[in-house]
C-alpha positions as CSV (number, residue, x, y, z in Angstrom):
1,X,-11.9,-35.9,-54.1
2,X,-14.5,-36.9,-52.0
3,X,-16.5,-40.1,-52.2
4,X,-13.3,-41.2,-54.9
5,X,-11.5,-44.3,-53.8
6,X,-7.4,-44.3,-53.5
7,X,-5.5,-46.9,-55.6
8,X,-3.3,-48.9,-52.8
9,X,-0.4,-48.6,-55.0
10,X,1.9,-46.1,-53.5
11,X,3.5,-44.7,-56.9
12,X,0.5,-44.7,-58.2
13,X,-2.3,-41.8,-57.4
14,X,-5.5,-41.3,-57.5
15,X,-7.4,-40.8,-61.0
16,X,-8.4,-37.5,-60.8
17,X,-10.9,-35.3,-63.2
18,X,-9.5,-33.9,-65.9
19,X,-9.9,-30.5,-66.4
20,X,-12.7,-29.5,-69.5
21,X,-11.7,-27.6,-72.8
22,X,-12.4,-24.4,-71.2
23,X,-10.2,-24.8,-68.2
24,X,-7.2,-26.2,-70.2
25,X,-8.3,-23.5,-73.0
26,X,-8.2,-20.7,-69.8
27,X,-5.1,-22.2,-68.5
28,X,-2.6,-21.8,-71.6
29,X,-3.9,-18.1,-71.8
30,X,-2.5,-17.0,-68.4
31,X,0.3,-19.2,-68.7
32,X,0.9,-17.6,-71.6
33,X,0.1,-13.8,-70.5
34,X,1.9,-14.2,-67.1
35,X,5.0,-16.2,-68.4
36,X,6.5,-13.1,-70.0
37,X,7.2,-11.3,-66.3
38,X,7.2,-14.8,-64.3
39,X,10.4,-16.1,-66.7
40,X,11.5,-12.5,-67.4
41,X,11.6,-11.9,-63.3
42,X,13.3,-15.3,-62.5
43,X,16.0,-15.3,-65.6
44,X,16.7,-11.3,-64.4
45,X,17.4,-13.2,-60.6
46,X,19.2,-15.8,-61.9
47,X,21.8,-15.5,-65.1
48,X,24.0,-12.4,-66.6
49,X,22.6,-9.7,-64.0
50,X,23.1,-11.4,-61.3
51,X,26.7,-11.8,-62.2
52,X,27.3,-8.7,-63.5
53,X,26.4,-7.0,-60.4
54,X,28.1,-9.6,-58.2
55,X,30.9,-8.5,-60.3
56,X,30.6,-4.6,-59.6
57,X,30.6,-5.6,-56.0
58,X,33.9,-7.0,-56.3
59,X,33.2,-10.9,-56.2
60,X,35.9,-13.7,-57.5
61,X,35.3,-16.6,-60.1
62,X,34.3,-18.6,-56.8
63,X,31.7,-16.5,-55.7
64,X,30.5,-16.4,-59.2
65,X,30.7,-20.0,-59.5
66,X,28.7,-20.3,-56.4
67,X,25.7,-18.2,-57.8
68,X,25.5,-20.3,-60.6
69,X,26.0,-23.4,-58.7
70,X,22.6,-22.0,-55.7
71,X,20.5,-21.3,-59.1
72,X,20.8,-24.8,-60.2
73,X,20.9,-26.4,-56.8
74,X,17.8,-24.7,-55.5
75,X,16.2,-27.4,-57.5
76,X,16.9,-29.7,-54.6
77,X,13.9,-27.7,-52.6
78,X,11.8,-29.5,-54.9
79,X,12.2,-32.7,-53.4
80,X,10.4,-31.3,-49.7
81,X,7.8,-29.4,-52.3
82,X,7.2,-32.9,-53.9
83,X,5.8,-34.3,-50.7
84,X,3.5,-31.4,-49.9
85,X,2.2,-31.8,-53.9
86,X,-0.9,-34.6,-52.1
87,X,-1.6,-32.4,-49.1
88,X,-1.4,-28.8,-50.9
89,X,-3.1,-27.6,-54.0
90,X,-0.4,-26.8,-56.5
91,X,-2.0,-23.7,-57.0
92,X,-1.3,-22.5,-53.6
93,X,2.7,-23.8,-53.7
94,X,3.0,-21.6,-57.1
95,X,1.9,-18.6,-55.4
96,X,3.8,-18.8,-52.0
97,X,7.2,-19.9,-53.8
98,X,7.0,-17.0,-56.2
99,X,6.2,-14.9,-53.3
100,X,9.1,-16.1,-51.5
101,X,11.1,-15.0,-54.3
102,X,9.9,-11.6,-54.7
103,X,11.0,-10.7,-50.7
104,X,14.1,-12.5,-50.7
105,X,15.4,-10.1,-53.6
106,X,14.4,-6.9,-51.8
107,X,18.2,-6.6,-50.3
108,X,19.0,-6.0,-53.9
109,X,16.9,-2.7,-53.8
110,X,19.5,-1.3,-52.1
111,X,22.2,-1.9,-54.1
112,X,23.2,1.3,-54.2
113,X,24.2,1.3,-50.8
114,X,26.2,-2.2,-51.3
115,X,28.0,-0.7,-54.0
116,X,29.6,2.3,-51.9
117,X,30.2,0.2,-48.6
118,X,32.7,-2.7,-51.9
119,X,34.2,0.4,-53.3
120,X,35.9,1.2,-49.9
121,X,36.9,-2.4,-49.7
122,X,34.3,-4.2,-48.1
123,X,33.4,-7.5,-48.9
124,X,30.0,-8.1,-47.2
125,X,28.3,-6.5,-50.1
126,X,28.7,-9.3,-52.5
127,X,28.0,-12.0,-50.1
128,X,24.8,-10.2,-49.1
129,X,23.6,-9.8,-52.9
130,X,24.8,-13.7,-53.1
131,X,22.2,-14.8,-49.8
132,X,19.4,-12.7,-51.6
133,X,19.8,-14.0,-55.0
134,X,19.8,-17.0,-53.0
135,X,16.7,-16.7,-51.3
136,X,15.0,-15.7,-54.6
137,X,16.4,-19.3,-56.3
138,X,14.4,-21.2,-53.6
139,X,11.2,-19.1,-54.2
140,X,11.9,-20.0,-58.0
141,X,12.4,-23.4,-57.5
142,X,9.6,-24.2,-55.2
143,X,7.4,-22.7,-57.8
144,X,8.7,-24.6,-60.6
145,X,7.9,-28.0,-58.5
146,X,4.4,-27.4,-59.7
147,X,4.3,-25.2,-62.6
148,X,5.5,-27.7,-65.6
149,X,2.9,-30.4,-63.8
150,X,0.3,-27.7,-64.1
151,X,1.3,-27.2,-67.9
152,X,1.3,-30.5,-68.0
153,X,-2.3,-30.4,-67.7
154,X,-3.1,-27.5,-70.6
155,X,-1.1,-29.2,-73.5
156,X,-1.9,-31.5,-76.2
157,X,1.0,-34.2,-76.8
158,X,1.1,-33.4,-80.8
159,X,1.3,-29.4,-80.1
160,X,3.8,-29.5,-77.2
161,X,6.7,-28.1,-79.3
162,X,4.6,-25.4,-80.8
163,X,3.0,-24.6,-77.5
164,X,6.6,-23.7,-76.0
165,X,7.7,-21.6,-78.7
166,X,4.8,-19.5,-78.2
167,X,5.6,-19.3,-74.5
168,X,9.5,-18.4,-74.3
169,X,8.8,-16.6,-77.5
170,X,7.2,-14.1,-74.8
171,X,9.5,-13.8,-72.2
172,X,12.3,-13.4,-74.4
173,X,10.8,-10.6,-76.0
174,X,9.9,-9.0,-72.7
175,X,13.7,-9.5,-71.4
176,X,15.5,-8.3,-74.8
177,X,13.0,-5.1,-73.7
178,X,14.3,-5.1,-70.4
179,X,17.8,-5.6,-71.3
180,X,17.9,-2.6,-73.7
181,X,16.6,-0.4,-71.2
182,X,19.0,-1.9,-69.2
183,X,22.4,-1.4,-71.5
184,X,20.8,2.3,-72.3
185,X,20.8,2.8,-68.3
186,X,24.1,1.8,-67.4
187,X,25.9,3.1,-70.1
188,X,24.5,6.6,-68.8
189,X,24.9,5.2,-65.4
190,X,27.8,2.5,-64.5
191,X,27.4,0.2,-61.8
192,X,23.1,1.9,-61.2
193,X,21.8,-1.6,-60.8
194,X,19.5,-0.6,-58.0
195,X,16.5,0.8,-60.9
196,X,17.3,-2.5,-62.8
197,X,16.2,-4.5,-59.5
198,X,13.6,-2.5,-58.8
199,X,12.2,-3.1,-62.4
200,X,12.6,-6.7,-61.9
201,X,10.8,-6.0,-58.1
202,X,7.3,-5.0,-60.4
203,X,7.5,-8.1,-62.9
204,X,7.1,-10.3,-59.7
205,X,4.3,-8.4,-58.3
206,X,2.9,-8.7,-61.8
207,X,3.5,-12.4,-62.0
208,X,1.6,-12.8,-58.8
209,X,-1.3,-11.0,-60.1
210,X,-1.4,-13.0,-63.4
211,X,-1.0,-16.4,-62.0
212,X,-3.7,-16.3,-58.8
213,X,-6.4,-17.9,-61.1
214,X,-4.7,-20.5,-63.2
215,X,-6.9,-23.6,-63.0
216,X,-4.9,-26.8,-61.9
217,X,-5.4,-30.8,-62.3
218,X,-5.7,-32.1,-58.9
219,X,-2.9,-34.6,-57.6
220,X,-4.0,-34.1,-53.9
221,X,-3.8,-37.6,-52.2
222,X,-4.6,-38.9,-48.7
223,X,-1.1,-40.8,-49.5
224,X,2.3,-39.0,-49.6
225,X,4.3,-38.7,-52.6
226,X,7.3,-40.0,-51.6
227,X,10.4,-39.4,-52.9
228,X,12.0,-42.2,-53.2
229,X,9.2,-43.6,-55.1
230,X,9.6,-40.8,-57.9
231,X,12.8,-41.1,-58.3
232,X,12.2,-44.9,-58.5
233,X,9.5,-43.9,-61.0
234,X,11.9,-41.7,-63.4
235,X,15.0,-44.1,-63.7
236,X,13.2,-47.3,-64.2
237,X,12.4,-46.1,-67.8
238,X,15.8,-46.2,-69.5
239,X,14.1,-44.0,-71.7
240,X,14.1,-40.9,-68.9
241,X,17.5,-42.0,-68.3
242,X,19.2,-41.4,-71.4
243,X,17.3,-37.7,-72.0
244,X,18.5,-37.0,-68.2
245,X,21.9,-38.0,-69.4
246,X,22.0,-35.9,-72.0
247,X,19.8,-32.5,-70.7
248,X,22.0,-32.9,-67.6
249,X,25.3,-32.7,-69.5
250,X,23.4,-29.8,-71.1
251,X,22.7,-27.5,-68.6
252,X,25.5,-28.2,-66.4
253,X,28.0,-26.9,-69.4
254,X,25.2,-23.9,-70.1
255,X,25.6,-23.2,-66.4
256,X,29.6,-23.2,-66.5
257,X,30.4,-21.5,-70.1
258,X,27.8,-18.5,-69.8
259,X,29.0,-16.9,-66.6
260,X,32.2,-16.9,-67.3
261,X,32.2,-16.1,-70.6
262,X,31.1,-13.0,-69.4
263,X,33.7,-12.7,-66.8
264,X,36.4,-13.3,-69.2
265,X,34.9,-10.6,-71.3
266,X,34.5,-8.1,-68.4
267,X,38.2,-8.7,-66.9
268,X,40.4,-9.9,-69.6
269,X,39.2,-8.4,-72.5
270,X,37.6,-5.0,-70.6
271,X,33.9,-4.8,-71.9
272,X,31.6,-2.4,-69.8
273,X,28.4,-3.1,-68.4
274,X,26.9,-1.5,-70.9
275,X,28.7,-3.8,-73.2
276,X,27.5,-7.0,-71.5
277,X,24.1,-6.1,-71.2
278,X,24.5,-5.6,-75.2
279,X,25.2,-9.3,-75.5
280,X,22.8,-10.4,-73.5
281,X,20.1,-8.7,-75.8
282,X,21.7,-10.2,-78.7
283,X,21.0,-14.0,-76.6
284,X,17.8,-13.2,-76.0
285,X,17.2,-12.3,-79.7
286,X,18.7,-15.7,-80.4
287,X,16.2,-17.3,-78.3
288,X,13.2,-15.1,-79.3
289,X,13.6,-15.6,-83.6
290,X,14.6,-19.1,-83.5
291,X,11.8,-21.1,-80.8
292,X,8.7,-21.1,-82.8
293,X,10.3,-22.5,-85.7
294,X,12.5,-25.1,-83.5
295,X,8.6,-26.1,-81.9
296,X,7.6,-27.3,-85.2
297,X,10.4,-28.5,-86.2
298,X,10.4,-30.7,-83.1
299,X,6.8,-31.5,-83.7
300,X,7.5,-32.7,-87.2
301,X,10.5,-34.5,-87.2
302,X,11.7,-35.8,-83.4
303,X,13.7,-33.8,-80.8
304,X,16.7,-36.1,-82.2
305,X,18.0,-34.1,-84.8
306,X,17.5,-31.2,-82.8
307,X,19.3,-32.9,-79.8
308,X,22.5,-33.5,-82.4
309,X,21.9,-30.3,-84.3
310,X,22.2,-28.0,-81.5
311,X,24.8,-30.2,-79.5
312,X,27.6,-29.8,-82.2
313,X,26.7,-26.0,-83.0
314,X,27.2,-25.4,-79.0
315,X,30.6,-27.4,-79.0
316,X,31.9,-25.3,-82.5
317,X,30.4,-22.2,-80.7
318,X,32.3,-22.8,-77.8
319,X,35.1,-22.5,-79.3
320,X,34.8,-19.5,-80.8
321,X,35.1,-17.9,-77.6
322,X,39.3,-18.5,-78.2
323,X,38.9,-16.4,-81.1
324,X,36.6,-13.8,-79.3
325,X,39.2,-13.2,-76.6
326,X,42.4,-12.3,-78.9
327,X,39.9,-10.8,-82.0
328,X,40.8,-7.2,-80.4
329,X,38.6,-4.0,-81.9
330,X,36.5,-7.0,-83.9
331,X,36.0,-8.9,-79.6
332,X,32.4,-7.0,-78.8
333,X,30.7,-8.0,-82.3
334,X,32.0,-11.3,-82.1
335,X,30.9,-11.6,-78.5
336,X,27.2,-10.4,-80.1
337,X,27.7,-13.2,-82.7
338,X,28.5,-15.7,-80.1
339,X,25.9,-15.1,-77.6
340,X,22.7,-14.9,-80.4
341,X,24.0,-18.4,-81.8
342,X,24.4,-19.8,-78.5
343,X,20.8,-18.8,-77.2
344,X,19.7,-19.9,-80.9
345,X,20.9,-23.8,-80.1
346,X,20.1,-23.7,-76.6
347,X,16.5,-22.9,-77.6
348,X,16.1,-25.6,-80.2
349,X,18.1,-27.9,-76.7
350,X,15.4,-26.8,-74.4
351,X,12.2,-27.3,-76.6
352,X,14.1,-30.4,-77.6
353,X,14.1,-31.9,-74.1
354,X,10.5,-30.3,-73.1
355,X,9.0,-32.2,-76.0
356,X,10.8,-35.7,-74.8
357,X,9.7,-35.2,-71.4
358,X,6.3,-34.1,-71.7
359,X,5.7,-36.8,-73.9
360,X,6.9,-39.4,-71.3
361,X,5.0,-37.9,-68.3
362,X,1.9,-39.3,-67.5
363,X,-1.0,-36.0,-67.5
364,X,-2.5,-36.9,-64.5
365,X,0.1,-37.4,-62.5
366,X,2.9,-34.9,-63.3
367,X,4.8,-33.6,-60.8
368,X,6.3,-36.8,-59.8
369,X,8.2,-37.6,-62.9
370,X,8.7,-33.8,-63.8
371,X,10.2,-33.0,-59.8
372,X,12.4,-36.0,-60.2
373,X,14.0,-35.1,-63.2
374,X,14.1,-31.5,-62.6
375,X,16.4,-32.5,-59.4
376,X,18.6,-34.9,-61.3
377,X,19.5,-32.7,-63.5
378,X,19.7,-29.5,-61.3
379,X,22.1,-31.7,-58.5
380,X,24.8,-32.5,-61.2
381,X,24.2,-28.9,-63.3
382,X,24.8,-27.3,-59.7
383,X,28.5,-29.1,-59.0
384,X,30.0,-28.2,-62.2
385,X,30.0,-24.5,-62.4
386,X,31.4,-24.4,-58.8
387,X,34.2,-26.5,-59.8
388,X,34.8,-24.6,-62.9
389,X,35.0,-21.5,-61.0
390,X,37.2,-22.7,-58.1
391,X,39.6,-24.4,-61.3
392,X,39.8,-21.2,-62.9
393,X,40.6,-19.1,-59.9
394,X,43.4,-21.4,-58.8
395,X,44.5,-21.7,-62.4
396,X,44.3,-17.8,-62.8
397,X,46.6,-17.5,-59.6
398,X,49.2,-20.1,-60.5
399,X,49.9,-18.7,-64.3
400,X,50.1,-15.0,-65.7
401,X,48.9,-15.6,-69.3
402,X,44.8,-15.5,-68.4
403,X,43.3,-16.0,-71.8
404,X,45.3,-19.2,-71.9
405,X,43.6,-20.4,-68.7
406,X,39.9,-19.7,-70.2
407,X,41.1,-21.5,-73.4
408,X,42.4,-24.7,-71.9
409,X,38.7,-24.4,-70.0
410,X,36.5,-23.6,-72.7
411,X,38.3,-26.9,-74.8
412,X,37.2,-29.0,-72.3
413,X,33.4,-27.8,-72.1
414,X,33.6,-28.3,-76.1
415,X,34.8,-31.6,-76.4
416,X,32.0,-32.3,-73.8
417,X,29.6,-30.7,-75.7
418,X,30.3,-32.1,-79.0
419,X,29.5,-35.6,-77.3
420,X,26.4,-34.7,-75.3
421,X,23.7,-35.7,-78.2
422,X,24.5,-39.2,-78.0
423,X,22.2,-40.8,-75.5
424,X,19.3,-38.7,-76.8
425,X,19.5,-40.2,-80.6
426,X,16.5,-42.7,-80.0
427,X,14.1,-40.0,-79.4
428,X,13.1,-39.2,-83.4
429,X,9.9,-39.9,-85.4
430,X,9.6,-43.5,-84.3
431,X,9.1,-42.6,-81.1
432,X,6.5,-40.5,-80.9
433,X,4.4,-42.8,-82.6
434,X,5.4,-45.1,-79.5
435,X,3.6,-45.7,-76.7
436,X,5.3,-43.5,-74.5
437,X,3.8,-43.5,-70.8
438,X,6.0,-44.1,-67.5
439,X,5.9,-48.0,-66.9
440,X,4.1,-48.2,-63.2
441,X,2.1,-44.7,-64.0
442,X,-1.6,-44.7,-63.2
443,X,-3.8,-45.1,-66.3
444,X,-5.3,-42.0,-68.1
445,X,-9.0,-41.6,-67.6
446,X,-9.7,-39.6,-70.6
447,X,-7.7,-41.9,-72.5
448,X,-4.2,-42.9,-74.3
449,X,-1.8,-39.5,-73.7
450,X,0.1,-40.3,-76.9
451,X,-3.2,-41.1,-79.2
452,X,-5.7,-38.4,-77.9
453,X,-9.4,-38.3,-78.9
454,X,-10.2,-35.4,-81.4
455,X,-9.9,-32.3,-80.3
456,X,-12.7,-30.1,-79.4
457,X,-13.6,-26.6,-81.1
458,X,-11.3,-24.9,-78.2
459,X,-9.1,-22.3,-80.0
460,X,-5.5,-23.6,-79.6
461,X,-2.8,-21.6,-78.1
């Protein structure tokens, strides 16, 4: 950055070189070899594991709730991270938030241990597992301040759809792998979570290896980012603020049915580990033969009818779950039908909303817009599945028919669902031919984001 002069305008930062084919061409590989055990690692820390060994510790619909509610709030640690973005190569954040992770989950390790001490009644076990899977959320989510505005960086605007297929298509495959091993384990071995963790231990040292030499766009500044400003710079687009409406909605009802889906399944209806795990290969498997093909749809025809698509088949889906529940020696292959169709929509969601917001993002300045919408969303995501699991509990306590409680639930977070495409519908065709930077974003030196210069001879990823 030397000798380079710094715009006065405090939103605004520095024009900064943009990396060459060969970085960007270098950069999607090890995204793309290191995302299988970075994601695989942090979904293992953060969804169905998590909650079934918080469950095999003994843990209420609260403390469930809670877990859910830390994985989605940890995204508020990326508004300190944002700050440190001008003074700290993102390269460097990446690695010491991942690395953060991978100590905080050691307690887990010892599970074992945990387990015995919450069979004889103890209920420190589960709130220990709870302030590890905790401390592994903030290493997550201080690493994922920087990692999408490093992506950011790799990917051309008309590819981005097909670009993210190809990456969750690897982690997913890597986790359905893990998960098998998993259900195979525990069905040998009930409540052994302790190898699981351990496995999960080697993916992050593997991550770390993988992602020490990914090359990064520079947004270091002798300005702060400040908050404020971002957030400023995300909601004065009405554009950001209609996707943010509707991926908020999103993951907060992703973040509430999931979990306790699963603890209906375990409690009311009786499913084993073993069991659980099953399902949780058949979501991954949802995810894994279903993303490329949502990319290009995306690509060709608009995150729009994706966004409606996949918001109605989650809502119908949803619902199914009443059926699940009373469907008796048929419950454990409808649970295996629900939980591939619900990854299947939620894939074509995420890539939906991936596409929308890398397209309005400015490349060389990232991790502003990205951070603030990542925390907008997280904030509300992270209230509603704590309030969902407190409901439940007290509704669970005040009635003795159970299953009606989880239907009267699972309505609700339907009907929500069913709605949740609406403020999305602009974003088709028509507007990826727009013009789509952030109003008050610096200009691009290599030229207009949405109408790129040819490419070069750099082999795609």
């Amino acid at each position: 950055m030397a000798g380079r002069s710094v715009q006065t305008d405090p939103v605004r930062s520095p024009s900064p070189e943009p990396l060459s084919d060969a970085e960007r061409a270098r950069g999607r590989r090890l995204a793309i070899a290191s995302h299988p055990a970075g994601n695989a690692f942090g979904l293992a820390l953060s969804e169905f594991l998590p909650t079934l060994a918080l469950l095999a510790l003994g843990a209420g619909e609260t403390l469930v709730g809670s877990q859910s509610a830390i994985r989605t709030g940890a995204n508020l640690l990326q508004l300190p991270t944002l700050r440190r973005v001008a003074r700290i190569p993102k390269r460097q954040i990446l690695l010491r938030g991942h690395l953060l992770a991978v100590i905080g989950m050691l307690p887990l390790l010892a599970f074992g241990p945990l387990r015995e001490a919450a069979a004889s009644g103890a209920r420190w076990p589960a709130w220990i597992a709870l302030g590890s899977l905790a401390i592994a959320s903030a290493g997550i989510s201080i690493g994922n301040t920087v990692w999408f505005p490093m992506l950011r960086a790799y990917v051309d605007p008309d590819r981005i759809g097909r670009f993210f297929g190809i990456l969750r298509s690897g982690w997913h495959a890597t986790l359905i792998l893990f998960y098998v091993g998993s259900a195979l384990w525990l069905a040998r071995h009930p409540g052994g979570f302790a190898p699981l963790f351990g496995v999960v231990f080697a993916l992050g040292i593997l991550r770390f290896l993988l992602i020490f030499r990914m090359p990064e766009q520079s947004e270091l500044s002798s300005q702060a980012i400040r908050v404020r400003e971002a957030f400023a710079l995300v909601f004065a687009d009405p554009r950001l603020r209609r996707l943010m409406t509707t991926v908020t909605t999103g993951q907060a009802l992703r973040a509430a049915v999931l979990p306790f889906a699963i603890v209906m399944l375990r409690r009311e209806v009786g499913f084993s580990d073993a069991q659980l795990l099953a399902t949780t290969i058949a979501s991954f498997t949802g995810g894994l033969v279903s993303l490329y093909f949502w990319g290009r749809i995306i690509d060709e025809r608009g995150a729009a009818v994706v966004f409606f698509a996949t918001s109605i088949g989650l809502a119908l889906l949803t619902l199914c779950l009443l059926v699940v529940a009373r469907a008796g020696e048929q419950a454990f292959a409808g649970a295996l039908l629900f939980f591939f169709g619900y990854a299947l929509l939620a894939a074509g969601f995420g890539l939906a909303d991936t596409h929308v917001l890398f397209r309005l993002t400015p490349v060389e300045a990232p991790a502003r817009t990205l951070v603030a919408a990542s925390v907008s969303v997280g904030l509300v995501a992270a209230i509603v599945p704590l309030v969902a699991g407190f409901g439940l509990e007290r509704g669970l306590s005040i009635t003795p028919d159970r299953i009606l409680v989880y239907d009267v639930f699972f309505v609700i977070m339907a009907l929500l669902q069913a709605v949740n495409w609406w403020p999305a519908r602009g974003f088709g065709r028509a507007f990826d031919r727009q013009e789509t930077r952030v109003p008050g974003a610096a200009e691009d030196p290599a030229g207009d984001l949405d109408h790129p210069q040819p490419a070069s001879s750099e082999t795609s990823t």
